[in-house]
N, C-alpha and C positions, 0 to 999 in steps of 0.2 A: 518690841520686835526682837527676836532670836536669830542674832549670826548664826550660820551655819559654820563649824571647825572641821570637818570633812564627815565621815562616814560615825554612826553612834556605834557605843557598844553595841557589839554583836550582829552587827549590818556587815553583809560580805561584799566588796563591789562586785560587781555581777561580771567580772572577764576572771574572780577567782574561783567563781562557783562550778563545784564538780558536776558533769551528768552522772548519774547514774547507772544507763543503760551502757555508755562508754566503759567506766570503770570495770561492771561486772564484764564487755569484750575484753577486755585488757588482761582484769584474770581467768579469763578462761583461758585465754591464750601461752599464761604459765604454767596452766593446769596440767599438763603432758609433763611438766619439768619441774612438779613440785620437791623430788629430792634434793636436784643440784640448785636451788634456790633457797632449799634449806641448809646446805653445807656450805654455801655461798654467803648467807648472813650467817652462820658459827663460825665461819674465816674471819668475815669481819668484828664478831665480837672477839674472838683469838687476839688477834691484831688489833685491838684498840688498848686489851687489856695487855700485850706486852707491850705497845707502846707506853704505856704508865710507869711499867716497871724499871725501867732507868733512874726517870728522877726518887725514887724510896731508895735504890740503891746506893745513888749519890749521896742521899743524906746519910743511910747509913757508913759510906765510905768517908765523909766529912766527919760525922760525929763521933763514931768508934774507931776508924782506920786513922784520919790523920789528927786528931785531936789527941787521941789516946798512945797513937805511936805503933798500931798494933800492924806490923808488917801481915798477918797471916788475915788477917778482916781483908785490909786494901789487897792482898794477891784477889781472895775468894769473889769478893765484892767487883770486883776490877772484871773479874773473867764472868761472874755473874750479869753484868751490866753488856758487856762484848755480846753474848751469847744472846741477851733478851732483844738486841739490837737489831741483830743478824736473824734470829726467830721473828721477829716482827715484820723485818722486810722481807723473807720470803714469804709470811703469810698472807703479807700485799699485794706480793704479784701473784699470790696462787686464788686471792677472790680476785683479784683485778683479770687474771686470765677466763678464771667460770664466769664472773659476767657478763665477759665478750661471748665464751661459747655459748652459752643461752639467749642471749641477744639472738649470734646468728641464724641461732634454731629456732627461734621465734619466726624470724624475718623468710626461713624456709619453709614452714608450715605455713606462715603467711602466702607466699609466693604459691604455694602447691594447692592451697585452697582457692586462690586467687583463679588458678591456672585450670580447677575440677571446675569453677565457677564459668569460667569461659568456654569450658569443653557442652557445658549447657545451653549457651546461648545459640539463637535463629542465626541463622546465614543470613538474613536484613541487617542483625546487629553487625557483620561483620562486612556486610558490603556497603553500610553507612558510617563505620568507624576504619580513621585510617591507621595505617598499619602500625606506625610509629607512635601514635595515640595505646595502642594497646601495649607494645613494649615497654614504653615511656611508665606505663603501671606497672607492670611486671615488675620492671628494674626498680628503679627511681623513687616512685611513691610508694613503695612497701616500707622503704629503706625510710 
Protein backbone atom coordinates (compact mmCIF):
# COMPACT_ATOMS: atom_id res chain seq x y z
CA UNK A 1 0.00 0.00 0.00
CA UNK A 2 1.32 3.52 -1.12
CA UNK A 3 1.40 6.57 1.39
CA UNK A 4 0.28 9.35 -0.03
CA UNK A 5 3.33 12.67 0.32
CA UNK A 6 0.98 15.23 -0.94
CA UNK A 7 0.24 16.10 -4.55
CA UNK A 8 2.61 14.04 -7.52
CA UNK A 9 4.62 15.67 -10.03
CA UNK A 10 2.75 17.80 -12.12
CA UNK A 11 -0.73 17.59 -10.21
CA UNK A 12 -1.88 21.28 -9.43
CA UNK A 13 -4.26 21.47 -6.31
CA UNK A 14 -7.11 22.68 -7.73
CA UNK A 15 -7.60 26.32 -5.55
CA UNK A 16 -4.09 26.90 -7.99
CA UNK A 17 -5.58 26.19 -11.09
CA UNK A 18 -6.15 29.13 -13.60
CA UNK A 19 -9.67 29.56 -15.51
CA UNK A 20 -9.12 30.49 -18.62
CA UNK A 21 -11.99 32.38 -19.52
CA UNK A 22 -11.03 34.61 -16.42
CA UNK A 23 -7.59 35.33 -17.47
CA UNK A 24 -8.44 36.14 -21.19
CA UNK A 25 -11.21 38.98 -19.01
CA UNK A 26 -8.34 40.15 -17.35
CA UNK A 27 -6.36 40.78 -20.49
CA UNK A 28 -8.64 42.31 -22.19
CA UNK A 29 -9.10 44.52 -19.70
CA UNK A 30 -5.25 45.80 -20.12
CA UNK A 31 -5.87 45.78 -23.70
CA UNK A 32 -6.94 49.71 -23.95
CA UNK A 33 -3.45 50.16 -21.91
CA UNK A 34 -1.03 47.93 -23.75
CA UNK A 35 1.66 50.77 -24.07
CA UNK A 36 1.93 51.89 -20.49
CA UNK A 37 2.13 48.23 -19.43
CA UNK A 38 4.81 47.93 -21.66
CA UNK A 39 6.88 50.96 -20.33
CA UNK A 40 5.89 49.89 -17.07
CA UNK A 41 7.74 46.33 -17.37
CA UNK A 42 10.95 48.23 -19.24
CA UNK A 43 10.85 50.44 -15.86
CA UNK A 44 10.96 47.52 -14.12
CA UNK A 45 13.61 45.69 -16.03
CA UNK A 46 15.70 49.48 -15.89
CA UNK A 47 15.43 49.09 -12.23
CA UNK A 48 16.39 45.76 -11.50
CA UNK A 49 19.30 46.12 -13.89
CA UNK A 50 20.60 49.25 -12.10
CA UNK A 51 19.99 47.74 -8.92
CA UNK A 52 22.79 45.18 -9.78
CA UNK A 53 24.98 47.76 -10.71
CA UNK A 54 26.39 48.75 -7.21
CA UNK A 55 27.55 45.49 -6.12
CA UNK A 56 30.17 45.33 -9.78
CA UNK A 57 30.90 48.69 -8.77
CA UNK A 58 31.96 47.73 -5.30
CA UNK A 59 34.10 45.19 -6.31
CA UNK A 60 35.49 47.18 -8.77
CA UNK A 61 36.04 49.94 -6.05
CA UNK A 62 37.53 47.19 -3.61
CA UNK A 63 39.72 45.47 -6.22
CA UNK A 64 41.35 48.37 -8.32
CA UNK A 65 40.45 51.68 -6.11
CA UNK A 66 41.43 50.55 -2.67
CA UNK A 67 43.73 47.46 -3.11
CA UNK A 68 45.68 49.31 -5.78
CA UNK A 69 45.58 52.91 -4.05
CA UNK A 70 44.26 54.32 -7.27
CA UNK A 71 42.56 57.57 -5.84
CA UNK A 72 40.96 58.35 -9.61
CA UNK A 73 39.00 54.55 -9.84
CA UNK A 74 37.55 55.17 -6.08
CA UNK A 75 36.42 59.08 -6.98
CA UNK A 76 34.97 57.59 -10.66
CA UNK A 77 33.56 54.35 -9.16
CA UNK A 78 32.26 56.07 -5.93
CA UNK A 79 30.13 58.55 -8.05
CA UNK A 80 29.35 55.79 -10.45
CA UNK A 81 27.79 53.64 -7.77
CA UNK A 82 25.91 57.32 -6.05
CA UNK A 83 24.32 57.71 -9.44
CA UNK A 84 23.16 53.98 -10.23
CA UNK A 85 21.66 54.15 -6.72
CA UNK A 86 19.81 57.30 -7.24
CA UNK A 87 18.81 56.01 -11.16
CA UNK A 88 17.43 52.92 -9.61
CA UNK A 89 15.15 54.50 -7.15
CA UNK A 90 13.59 56.91 -9.12
CA UNK A 91 13.04 54.27 -11.74
CA UNK A 92 11.01 52.54 -8.69
CA UNK A 93 8.90 55.02 -8.15
CA UNK A 94 8.38 55.93 -11.79
CA UNK A 95 6.98 51.95 -12.44
CA UNK A 96 5.63 52.02 -8.94
CA UNK A 97 3.68 55.17 -9.92
CA UNK A 98 2.36 53.65 -13.74
CA UNK A 99 1.13 50.67 -11.98
CA UNK A 100 -1.17 52.61 -9.82
CA UNK A 101 -2.15 54.78 -12.92
CA UNK A 102 -3.14 51.68 -14.79
CA UNK A 103 -4.62 49.98 -12.06
CA UNK A 104 -6.93 52.86 -11.63
CA UNK A 105 -7.81 53.05 -15.28
CA UNK A 106 -8.63 49.63 -15.11
CA UNK A 107 -10.83 49.97 -12.16
CA UNK A 108 -12.54 53.08 -14.29
CA UNK A 109 -13.29 51.33 -17.47
CA UNK A 110 -14.43 48.73 -15.08
CA UNK A 111 -16.76 51.08 -13.24
CA UNK A 112 -18.03 52.68 -16.72
CA UNK A 113 -18.83 49.34 -18.11
CA UNK A 114 -20.32 48.38 -15.03
CA UNK A 115 -22.40 51.56 -14.96
CA UNK A 116 -23.35 51.11 -19.62
CA UNK A 117 -24.25 47.52 -18.08
CA UNK A 118 -26.90 48.91 -15.58
CA UNK A 119 -28.08 51.57 -17.86
CA UNK A 120 -29.50 48.19 -19.72
CA UNK A 121 -31.19 46.70 -17.23
CA UNK A 122 -35.47 46.50 -16.62
CA UNK A 123 -36.84 48.73 -14.11
CA UNK A 124 -37.88 45.06 -12.13
CA UNK A 125 -34.03 44.82 -11.75
CA UNK A 126 -34.01 48.06 -10.16
CA UNK A 127 -37.23 47.90 -8.06
CA UNK A 128 -36.01 44.35 -6.82
CA UNK A 129 -32.40 45.54 -6.03
CA UNK A 130 -31.74 47.92 -3.24
CA UNK A 131 -30.08 50.86 -3.80
CA UNK A 132 -27.00 50.42 -1.75
CA UNK A 133 -26.83 46.85 -3.25
CA UNK A 134 -26.00 48.63 -6.50
CA UNK A 135 -23.59 51.26 -5.21
CA UNK A 136 -21.87 48.80 -2.91
CA UNK A 137 -20.81 47.39 -6.70
CA UNK A 138 -20.21 50.32 -8.27
CA UNK A 139 -17.64 51.20 -5.48
CA UNK A 140 -16.38 48.50 -3.55
CA UNK A 141 -16.46 45.26 -5.68
CA UNK A 142 -14.76 46.82 -8.76
CA UNK A 143 -12.04 47.88 -6.51
Amino acid sequence: MRRSLGPAIGDEPEEMKIDKGILKRILRLFAPHKRQVFLTLAAVVVGVALGLLPAFFIQILVDEGLQKRRMDVLMQYSLMTLFAVLAGAAVTLLYGYWSVVIGQKIMCDMRANLFHHLQRMSLRFFTATRTGEIQSRLLSDVA
